[in-house]
N, CA, C and O atoms as CSV, one atom per row, in Angstrom:
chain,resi,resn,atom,element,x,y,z
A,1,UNK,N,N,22.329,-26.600,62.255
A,1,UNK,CA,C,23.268,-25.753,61.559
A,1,UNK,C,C,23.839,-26.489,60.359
A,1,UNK,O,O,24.036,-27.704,60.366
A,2,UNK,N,N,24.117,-25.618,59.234
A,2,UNK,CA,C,25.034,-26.326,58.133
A,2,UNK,C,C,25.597,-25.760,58.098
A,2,UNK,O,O,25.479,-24.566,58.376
A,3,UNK,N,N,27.511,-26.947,57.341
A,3,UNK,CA,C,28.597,-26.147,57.263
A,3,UNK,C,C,29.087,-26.306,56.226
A,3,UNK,O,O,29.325,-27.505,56.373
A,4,UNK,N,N,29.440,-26.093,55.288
A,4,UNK,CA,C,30.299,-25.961,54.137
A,4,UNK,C,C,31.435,-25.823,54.560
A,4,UNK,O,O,31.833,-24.974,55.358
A,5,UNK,N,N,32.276,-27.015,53.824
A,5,UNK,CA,C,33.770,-27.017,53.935
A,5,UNK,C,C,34.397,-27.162,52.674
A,5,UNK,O,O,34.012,-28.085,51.956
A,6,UNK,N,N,35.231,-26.465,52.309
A,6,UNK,CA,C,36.104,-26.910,50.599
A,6,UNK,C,C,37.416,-27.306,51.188
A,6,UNK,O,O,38.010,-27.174,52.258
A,7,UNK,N,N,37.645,-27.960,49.780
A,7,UNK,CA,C,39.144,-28.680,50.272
A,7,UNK,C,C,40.047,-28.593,49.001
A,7,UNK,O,O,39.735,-27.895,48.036
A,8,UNK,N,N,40.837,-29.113,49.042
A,8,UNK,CA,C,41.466,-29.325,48.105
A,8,UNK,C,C,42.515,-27.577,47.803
A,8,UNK,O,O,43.024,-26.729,48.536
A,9,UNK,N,N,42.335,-27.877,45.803
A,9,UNK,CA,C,43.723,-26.514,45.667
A,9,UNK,C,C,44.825,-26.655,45.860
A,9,UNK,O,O,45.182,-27.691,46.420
A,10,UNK,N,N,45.605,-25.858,45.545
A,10,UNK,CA,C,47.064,-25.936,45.843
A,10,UNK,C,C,47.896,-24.670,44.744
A,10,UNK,O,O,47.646,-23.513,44.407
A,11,UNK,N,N,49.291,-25.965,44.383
A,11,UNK,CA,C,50.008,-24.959,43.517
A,11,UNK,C,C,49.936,-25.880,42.576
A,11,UNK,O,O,50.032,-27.080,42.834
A,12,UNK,N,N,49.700,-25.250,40.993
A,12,UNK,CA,C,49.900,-25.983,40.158
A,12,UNK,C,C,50.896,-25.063,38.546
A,12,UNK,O,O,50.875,-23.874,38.225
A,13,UNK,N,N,51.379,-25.828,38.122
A,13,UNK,CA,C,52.066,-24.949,36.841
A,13,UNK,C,C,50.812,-25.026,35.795
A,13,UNK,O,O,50.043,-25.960,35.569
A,14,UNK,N,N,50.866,-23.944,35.337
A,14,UNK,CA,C,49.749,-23.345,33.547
A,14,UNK,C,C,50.030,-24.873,33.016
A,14,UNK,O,O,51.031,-25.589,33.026
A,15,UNK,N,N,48.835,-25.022,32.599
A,15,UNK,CA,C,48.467,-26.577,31.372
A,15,UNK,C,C,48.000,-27.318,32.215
A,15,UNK,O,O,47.307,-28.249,31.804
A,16,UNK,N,N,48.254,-27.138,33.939
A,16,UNK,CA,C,48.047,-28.643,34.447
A,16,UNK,C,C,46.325,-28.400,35.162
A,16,UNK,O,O,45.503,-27.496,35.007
A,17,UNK,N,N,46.312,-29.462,35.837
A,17,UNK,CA,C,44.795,-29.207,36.270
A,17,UNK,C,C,44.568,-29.310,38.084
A,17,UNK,O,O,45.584,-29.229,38.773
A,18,UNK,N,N,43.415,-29.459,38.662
A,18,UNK,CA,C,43.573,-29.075,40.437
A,18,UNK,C,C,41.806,-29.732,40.254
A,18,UNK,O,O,40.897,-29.642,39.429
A,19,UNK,N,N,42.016,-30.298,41.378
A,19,UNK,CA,C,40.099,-30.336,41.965
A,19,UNK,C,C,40.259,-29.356,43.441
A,19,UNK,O,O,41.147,-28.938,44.184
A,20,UNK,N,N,38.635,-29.311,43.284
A,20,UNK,CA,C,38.407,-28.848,44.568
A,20,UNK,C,C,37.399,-29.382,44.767
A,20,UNK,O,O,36.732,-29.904,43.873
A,21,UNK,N,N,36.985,-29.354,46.353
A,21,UNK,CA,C,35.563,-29.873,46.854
A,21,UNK,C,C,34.782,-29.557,47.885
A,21,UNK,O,O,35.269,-28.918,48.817
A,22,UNK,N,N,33.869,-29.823,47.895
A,22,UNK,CA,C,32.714,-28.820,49.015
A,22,UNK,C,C,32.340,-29.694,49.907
A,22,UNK,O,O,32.352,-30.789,49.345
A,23,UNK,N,N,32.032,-29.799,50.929
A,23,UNK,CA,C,31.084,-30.694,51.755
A,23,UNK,C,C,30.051,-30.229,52.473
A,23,UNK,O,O,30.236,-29.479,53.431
A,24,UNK,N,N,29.024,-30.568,52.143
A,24,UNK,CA,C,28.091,-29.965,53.140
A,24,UNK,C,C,27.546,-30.979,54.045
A,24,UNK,O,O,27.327,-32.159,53.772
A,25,UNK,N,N,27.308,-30.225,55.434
A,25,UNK,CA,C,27.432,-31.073,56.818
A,25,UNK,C,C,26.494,-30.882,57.629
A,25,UNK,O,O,26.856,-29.865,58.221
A,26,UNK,N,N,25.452,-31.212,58.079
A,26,UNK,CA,C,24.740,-30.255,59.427
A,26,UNK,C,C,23.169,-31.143,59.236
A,26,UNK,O,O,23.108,-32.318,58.875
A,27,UNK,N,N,22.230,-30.462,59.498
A,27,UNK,CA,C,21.025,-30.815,59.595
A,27,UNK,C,C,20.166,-30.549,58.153
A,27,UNK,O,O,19.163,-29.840,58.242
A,28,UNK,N,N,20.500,-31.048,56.956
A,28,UNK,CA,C,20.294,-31.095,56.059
A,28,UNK,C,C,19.752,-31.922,55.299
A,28,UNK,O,O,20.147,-32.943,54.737
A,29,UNK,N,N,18.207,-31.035,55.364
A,29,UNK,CA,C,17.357,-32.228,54.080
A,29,UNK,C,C,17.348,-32.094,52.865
A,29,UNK,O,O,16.596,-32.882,52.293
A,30,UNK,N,N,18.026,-31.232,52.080
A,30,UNK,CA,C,18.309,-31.151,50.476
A,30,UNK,C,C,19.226,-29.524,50.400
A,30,UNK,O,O,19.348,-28.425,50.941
A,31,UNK,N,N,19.766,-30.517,49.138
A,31,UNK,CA,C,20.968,-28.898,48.827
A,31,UNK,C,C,20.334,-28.901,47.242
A,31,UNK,O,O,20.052,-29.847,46.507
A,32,UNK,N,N,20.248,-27.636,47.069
A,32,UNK,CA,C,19.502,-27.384,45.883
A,32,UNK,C,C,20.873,-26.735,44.941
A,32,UNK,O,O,21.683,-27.502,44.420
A,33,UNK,N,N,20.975,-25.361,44.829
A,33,UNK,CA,C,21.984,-25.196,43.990
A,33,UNK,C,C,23.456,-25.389,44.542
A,33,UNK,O,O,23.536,-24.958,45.692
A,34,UNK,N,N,24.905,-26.026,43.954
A,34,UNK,CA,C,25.696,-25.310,44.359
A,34,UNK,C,C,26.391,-24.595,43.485
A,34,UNK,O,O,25.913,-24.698,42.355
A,35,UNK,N,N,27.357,-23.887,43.551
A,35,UNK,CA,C,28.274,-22.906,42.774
A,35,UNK,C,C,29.364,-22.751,43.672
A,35,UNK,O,O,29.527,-22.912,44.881
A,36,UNK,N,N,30.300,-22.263,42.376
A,36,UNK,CA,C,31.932,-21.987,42.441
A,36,UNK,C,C,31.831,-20.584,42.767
A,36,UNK,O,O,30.696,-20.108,42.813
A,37,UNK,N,N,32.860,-19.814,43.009
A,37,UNK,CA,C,32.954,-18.035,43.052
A,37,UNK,C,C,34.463,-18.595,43.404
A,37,UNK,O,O,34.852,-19.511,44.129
A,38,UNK,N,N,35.180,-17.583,42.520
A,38,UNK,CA,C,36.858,-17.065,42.809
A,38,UNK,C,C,36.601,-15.362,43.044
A,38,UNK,O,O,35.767,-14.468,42.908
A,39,UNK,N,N,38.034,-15.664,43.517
A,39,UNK,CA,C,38.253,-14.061,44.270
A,39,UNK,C,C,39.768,-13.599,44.016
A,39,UNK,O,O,40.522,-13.831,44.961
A,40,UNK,N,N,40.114,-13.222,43.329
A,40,UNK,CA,C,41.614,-12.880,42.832
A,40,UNK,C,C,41.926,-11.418,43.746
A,40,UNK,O,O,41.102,-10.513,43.873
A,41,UNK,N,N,43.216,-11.426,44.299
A,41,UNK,CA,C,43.395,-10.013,45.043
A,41,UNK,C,C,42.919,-8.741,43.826
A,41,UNK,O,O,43.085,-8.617,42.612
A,42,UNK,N,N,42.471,-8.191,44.555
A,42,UNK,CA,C,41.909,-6.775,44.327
A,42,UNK,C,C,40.832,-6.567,42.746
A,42,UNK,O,O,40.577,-5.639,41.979
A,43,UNK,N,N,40.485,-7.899,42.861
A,43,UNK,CA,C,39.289,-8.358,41.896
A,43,UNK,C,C,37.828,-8.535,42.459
A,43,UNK,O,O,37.893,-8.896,43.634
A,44,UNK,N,N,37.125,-8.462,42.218
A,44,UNK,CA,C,35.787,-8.544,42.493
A,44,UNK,C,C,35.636,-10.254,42.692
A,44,UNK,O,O,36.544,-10.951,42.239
A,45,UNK,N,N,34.471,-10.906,43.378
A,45,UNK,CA,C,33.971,-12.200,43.397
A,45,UNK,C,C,33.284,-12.518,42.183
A,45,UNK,O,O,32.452,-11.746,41.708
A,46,UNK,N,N,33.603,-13.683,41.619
A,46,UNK,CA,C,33.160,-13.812,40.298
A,46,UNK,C,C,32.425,-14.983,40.390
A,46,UNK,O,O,32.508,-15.544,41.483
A,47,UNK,N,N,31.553,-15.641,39.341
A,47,UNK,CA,C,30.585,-16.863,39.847
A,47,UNK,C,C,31.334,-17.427,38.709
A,47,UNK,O,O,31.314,-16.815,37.641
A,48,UNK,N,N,32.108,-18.724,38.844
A,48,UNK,CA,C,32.709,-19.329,37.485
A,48,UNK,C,C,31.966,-21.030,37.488
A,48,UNK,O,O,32.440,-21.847,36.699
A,49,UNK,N,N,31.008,-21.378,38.256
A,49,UNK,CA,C,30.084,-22.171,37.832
A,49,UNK,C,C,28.864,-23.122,38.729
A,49,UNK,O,O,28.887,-23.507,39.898
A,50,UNK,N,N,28.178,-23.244,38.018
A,50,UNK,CA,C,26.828,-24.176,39.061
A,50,UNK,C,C,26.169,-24.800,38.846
A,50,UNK,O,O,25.821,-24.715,37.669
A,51,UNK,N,N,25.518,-25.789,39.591
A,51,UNK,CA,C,24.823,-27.244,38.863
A,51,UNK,C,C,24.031,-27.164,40.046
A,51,UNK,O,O,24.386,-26.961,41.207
A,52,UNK,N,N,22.596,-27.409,39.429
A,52,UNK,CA,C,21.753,-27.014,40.242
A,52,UNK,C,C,21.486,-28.487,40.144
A,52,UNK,O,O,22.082,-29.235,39.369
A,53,UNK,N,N,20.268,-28.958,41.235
A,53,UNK,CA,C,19.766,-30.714,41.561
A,53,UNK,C,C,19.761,-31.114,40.494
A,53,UNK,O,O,20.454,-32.103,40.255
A,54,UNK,N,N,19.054,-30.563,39.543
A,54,UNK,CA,C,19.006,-31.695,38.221
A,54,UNK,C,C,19.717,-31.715,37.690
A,54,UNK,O,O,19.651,-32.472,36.721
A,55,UNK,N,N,20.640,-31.112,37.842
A,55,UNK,CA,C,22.735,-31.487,36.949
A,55,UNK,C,C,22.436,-30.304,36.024
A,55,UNK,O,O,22.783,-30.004,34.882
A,56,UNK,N,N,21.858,-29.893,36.718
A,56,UNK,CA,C,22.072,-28.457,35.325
A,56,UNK,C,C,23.300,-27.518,35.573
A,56,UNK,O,O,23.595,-27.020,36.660
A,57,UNK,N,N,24.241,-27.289,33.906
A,57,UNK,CA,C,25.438,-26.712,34.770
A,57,UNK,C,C,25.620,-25.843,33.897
A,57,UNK,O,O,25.604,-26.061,32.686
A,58,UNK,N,N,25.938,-24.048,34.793
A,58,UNK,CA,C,26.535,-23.450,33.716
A,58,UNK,C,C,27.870,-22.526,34.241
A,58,UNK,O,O,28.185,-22.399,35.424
A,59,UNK,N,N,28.493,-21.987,33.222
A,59,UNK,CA,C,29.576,-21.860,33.627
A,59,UNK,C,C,30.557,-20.336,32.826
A,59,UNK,O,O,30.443,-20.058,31.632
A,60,UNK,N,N,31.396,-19.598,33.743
A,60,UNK,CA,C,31.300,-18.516,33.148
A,60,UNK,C,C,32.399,-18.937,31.931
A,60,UNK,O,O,33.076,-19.965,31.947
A,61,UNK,N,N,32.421,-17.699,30.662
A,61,UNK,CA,C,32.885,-18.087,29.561
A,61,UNK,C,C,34.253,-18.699,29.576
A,61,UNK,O,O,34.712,-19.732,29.088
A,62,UNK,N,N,34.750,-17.731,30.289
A,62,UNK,CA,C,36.258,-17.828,30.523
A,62,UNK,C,C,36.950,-19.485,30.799
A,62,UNK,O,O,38.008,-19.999,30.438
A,63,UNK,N,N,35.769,-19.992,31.622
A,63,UNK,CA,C,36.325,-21.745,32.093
A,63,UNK,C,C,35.731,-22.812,31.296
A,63,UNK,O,O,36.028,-24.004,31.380
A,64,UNK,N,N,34.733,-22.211,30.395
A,64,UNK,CA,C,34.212,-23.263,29.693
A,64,UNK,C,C,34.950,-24.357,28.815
A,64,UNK,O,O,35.732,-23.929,27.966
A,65,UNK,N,N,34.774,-25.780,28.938
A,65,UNK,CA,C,35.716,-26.407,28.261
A,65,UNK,C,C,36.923,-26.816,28.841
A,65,UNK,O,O,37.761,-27.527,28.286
A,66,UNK,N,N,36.998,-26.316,30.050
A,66,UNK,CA,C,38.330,-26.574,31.163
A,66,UNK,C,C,38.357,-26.705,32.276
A,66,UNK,O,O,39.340,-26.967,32.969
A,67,UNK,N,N,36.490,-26.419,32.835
A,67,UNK,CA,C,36.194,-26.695,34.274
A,67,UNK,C,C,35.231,-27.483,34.223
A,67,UNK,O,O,34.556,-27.548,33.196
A,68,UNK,N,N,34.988,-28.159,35.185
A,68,UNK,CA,C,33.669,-29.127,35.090
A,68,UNK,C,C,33.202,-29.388,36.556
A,68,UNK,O,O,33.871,-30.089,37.316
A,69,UNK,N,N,32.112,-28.840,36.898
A,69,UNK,CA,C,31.470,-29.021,38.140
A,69,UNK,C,C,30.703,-30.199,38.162
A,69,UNK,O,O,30.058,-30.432,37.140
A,70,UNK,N,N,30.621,-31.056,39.170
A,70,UNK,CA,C,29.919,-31.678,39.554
A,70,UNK,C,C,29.545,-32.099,40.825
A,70,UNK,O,O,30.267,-31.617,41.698
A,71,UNK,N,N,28.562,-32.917,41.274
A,71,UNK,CA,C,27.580,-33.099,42.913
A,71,UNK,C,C,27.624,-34.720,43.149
A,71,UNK,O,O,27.842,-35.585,42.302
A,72,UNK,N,N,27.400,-34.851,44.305
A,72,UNK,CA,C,26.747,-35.926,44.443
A,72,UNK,C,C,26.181,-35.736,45.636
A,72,UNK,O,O,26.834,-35.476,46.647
A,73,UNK,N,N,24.592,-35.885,45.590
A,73,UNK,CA,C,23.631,-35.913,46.045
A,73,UNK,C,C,23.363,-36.616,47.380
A,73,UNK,O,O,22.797,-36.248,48.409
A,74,UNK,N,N,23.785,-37.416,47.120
A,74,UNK,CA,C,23.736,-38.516,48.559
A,74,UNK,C,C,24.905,-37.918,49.348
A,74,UNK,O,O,24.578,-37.545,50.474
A,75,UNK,N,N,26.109,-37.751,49.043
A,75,UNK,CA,C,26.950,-37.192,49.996
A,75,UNK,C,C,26.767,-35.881,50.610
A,75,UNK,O,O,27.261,-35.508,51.674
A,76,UNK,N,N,25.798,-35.042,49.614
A,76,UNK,CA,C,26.341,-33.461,49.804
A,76,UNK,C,C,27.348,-33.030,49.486
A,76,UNK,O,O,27.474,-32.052,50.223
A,77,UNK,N,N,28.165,-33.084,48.890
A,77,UNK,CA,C,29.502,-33.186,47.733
A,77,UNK,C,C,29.656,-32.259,46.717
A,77,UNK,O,O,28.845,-32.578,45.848
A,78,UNK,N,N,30.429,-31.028,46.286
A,78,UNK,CA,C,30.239,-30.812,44.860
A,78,UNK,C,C,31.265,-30.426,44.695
A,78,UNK,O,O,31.705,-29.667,45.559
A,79,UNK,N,N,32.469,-30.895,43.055
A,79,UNK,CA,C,33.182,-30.950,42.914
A,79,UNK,C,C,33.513,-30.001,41.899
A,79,UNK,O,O,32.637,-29.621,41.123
A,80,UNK,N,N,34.755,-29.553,41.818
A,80,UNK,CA,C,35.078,-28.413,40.320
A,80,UNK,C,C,36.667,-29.173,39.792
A,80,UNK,O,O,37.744,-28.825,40.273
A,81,UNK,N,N,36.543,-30.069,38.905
A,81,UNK,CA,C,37.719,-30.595,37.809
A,81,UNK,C,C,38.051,-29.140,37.531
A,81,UNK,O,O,37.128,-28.327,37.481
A,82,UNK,N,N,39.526,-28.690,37.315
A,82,UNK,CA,C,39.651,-27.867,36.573
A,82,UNK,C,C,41.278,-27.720,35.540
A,82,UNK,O,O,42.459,-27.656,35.880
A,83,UNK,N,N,40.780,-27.716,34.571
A,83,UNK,CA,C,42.223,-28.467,33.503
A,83,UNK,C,C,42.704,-27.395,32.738
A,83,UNK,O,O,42.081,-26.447,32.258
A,84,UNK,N,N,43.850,-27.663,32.691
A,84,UNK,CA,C,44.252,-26.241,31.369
A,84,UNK,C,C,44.435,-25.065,32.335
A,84,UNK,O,O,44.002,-23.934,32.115
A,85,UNK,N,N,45.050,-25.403,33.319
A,85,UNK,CA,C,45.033,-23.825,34.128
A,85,UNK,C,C,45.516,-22.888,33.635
A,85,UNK,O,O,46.212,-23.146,32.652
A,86,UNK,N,N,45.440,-21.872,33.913
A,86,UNK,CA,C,46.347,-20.529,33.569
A,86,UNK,C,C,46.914,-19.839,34.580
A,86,UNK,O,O,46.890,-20.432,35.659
A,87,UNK,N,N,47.342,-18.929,34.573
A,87,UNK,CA,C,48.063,-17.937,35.651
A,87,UNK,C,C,46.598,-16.915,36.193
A,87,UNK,O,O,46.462,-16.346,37.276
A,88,UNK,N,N,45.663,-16.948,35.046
A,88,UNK,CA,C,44.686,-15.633,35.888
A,88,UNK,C,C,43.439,-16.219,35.989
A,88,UNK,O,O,42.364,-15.633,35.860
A,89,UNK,N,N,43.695,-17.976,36.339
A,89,UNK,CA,C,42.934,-18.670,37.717
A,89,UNK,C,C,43.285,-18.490,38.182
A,89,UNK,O,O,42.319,-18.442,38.944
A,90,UNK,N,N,44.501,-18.045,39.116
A,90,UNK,CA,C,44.720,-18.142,40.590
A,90,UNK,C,C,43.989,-17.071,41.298
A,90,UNK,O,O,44.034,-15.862,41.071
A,91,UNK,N,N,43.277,-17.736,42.234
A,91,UNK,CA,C,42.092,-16.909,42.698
A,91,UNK,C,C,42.031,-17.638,44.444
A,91,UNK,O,O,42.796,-18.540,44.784
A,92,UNK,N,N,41.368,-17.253,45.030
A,92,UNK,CA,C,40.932,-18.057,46.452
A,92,UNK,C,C,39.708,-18.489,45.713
A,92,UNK,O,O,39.225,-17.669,44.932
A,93,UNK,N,N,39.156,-19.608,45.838
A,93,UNK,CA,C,37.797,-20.004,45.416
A,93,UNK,C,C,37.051,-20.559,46.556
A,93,UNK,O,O,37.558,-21.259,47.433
A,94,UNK,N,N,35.660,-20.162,46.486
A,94,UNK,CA,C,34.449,-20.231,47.712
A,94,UNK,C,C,33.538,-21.280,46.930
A,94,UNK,O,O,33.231,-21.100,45.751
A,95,UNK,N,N,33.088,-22.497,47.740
A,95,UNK,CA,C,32.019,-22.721,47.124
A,95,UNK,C,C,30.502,-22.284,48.094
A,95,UNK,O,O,30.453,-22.021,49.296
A,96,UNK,N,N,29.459,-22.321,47.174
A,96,UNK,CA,C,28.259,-21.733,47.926
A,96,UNK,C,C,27.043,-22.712,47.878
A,96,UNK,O,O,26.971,-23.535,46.965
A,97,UNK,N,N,26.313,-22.652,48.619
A,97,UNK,CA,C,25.104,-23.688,48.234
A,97,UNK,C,C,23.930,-23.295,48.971
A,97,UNK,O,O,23.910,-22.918,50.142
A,98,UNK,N,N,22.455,-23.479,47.783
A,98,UNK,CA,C,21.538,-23.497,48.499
A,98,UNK,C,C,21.186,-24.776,49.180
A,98,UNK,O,O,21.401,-25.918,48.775
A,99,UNK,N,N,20.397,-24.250,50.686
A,99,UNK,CA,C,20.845,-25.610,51.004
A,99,UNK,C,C,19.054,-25.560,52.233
A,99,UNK,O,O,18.978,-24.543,52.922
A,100,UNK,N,N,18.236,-26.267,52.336
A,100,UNK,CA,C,17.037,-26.981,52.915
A,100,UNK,C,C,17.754,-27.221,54.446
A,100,UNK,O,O,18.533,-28.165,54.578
A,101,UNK,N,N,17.548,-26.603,55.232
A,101,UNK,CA,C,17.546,-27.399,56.572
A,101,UNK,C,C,16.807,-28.277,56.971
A,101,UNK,O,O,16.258,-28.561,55.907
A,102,UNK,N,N,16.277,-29.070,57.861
A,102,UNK,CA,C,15.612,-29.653,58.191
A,102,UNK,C,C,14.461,-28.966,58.876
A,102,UNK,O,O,15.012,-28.661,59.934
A,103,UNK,N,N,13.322,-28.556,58.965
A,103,UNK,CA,C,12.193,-28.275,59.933
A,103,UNK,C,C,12.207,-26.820,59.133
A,103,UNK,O,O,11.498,-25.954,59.646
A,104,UNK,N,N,12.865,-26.491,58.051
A,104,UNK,CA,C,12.767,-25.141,57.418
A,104,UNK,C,C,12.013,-25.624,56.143
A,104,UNK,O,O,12.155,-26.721,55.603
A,105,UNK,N,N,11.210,-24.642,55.765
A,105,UNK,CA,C,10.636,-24.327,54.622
A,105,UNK,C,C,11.036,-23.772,52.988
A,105,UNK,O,O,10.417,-23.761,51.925
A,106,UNK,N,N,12.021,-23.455,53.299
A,106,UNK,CA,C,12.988,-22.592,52.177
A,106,UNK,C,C,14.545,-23.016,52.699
A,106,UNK,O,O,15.080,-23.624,53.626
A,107,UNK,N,N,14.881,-22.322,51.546
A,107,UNK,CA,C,16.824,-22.553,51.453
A,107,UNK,C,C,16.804,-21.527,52.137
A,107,UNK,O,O,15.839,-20.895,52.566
A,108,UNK,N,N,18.223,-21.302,52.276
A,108,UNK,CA,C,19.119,-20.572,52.912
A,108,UNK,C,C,20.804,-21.069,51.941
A,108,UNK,O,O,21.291,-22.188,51.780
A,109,UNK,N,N,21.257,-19.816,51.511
A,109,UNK,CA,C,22.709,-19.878,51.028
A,109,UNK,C,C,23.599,-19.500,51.693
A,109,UNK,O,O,23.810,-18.311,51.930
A,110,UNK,N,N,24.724,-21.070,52.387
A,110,UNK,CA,C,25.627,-21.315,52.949
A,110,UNK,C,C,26.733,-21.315,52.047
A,110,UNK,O,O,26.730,-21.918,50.974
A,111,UNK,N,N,27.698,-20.623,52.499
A,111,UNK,CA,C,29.217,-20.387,52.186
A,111,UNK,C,C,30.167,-21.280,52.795
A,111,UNK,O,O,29.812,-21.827,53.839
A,112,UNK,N,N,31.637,-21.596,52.201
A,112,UNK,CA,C,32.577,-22.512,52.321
A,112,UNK,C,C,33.590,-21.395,52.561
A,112,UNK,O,O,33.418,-20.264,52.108
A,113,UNK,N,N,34.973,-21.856,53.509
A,113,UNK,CA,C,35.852,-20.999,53.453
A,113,UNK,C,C,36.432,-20.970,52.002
A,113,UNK,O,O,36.154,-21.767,51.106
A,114,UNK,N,N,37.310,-19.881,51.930
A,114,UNK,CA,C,37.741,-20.522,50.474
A,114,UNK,C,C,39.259,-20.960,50.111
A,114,UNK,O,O,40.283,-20.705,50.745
A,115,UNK,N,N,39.107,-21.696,48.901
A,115,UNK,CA,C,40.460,-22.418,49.187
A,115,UNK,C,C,41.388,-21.602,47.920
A,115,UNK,O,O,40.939,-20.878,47.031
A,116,UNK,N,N,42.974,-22.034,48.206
A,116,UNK,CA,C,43.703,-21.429,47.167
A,116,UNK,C,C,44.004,-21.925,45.989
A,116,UNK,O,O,44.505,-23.046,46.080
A,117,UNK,N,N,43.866,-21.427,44.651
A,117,UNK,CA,C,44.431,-22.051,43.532
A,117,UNK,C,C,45.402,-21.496,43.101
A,117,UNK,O,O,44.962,-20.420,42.695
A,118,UNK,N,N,46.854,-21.532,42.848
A,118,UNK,CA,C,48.070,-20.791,42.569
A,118,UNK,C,C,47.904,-21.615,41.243
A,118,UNK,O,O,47.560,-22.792,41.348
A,119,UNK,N,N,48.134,-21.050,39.947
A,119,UNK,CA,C,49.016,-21.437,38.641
A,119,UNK,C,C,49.864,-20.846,38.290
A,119,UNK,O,O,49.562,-19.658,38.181
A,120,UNK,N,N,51.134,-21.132,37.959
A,120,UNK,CA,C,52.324,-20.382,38.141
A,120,UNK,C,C,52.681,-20.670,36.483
A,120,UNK,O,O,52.484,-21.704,35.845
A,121,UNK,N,N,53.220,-19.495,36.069
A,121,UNK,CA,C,53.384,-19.395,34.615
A,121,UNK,C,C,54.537,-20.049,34.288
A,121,UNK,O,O,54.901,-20.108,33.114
């Protein structure tokens, strides 16, 4: 089994910045993509960024320049810097990942609970 766990979030005031982080845990021989998704009450799930194995990262318009995803490979790890907050980040954020089990042939995309980001104006 694999588990995705995020951590981090909190409360932060507009200008300032928050990490968050993913862990992935279980019987895992490679994590291929991961990605961010926020969820703001009575908003749709949005994909605000992803870095696939080879550090490839993209990211939706809105965070560009103020979020920065990154992995680390050996841990199973992937991280979202995020600076310059605003008030309409505050979202619950999920991270997701494709992720290789062991004795499997293909991914499978595992979900993280998700954590809170408050920016308070």
């Amino acid at each position: 089994q694999v588990q995705l766990v995020a951590s981090g979030g909190g409360l932060v005031q507009a200008g300032g910045s928050l990490d968050v982080s993913c862990a992935a845990s279980g019987s895992i021989l490679r994590v291929y993509t991961w990605r961010w998704y926020r969820q703001a009450p009575g908003q749709k799930r949005e994909l605000v960024a992803q870095i696939t194995r080879g550090l490839v990262t993209d990211y939706q318009d809105s965070v560009k320049g103020r979020f920065t995803i990154s992995r680390d490979n050996v841990m199973n790890i992937a991280y979202l810097r995020m600076n310059s907050l605003k008030p309409e980040d505050s979202a619950l954020y999920y991270c997701g990942a494709d992720v290789q089990a062991l004795g499997q042939e293909n991914y499978q995309t595992y979900w993280g609970q998700g954590t809170q980001v408050t920016v308070s104006s």
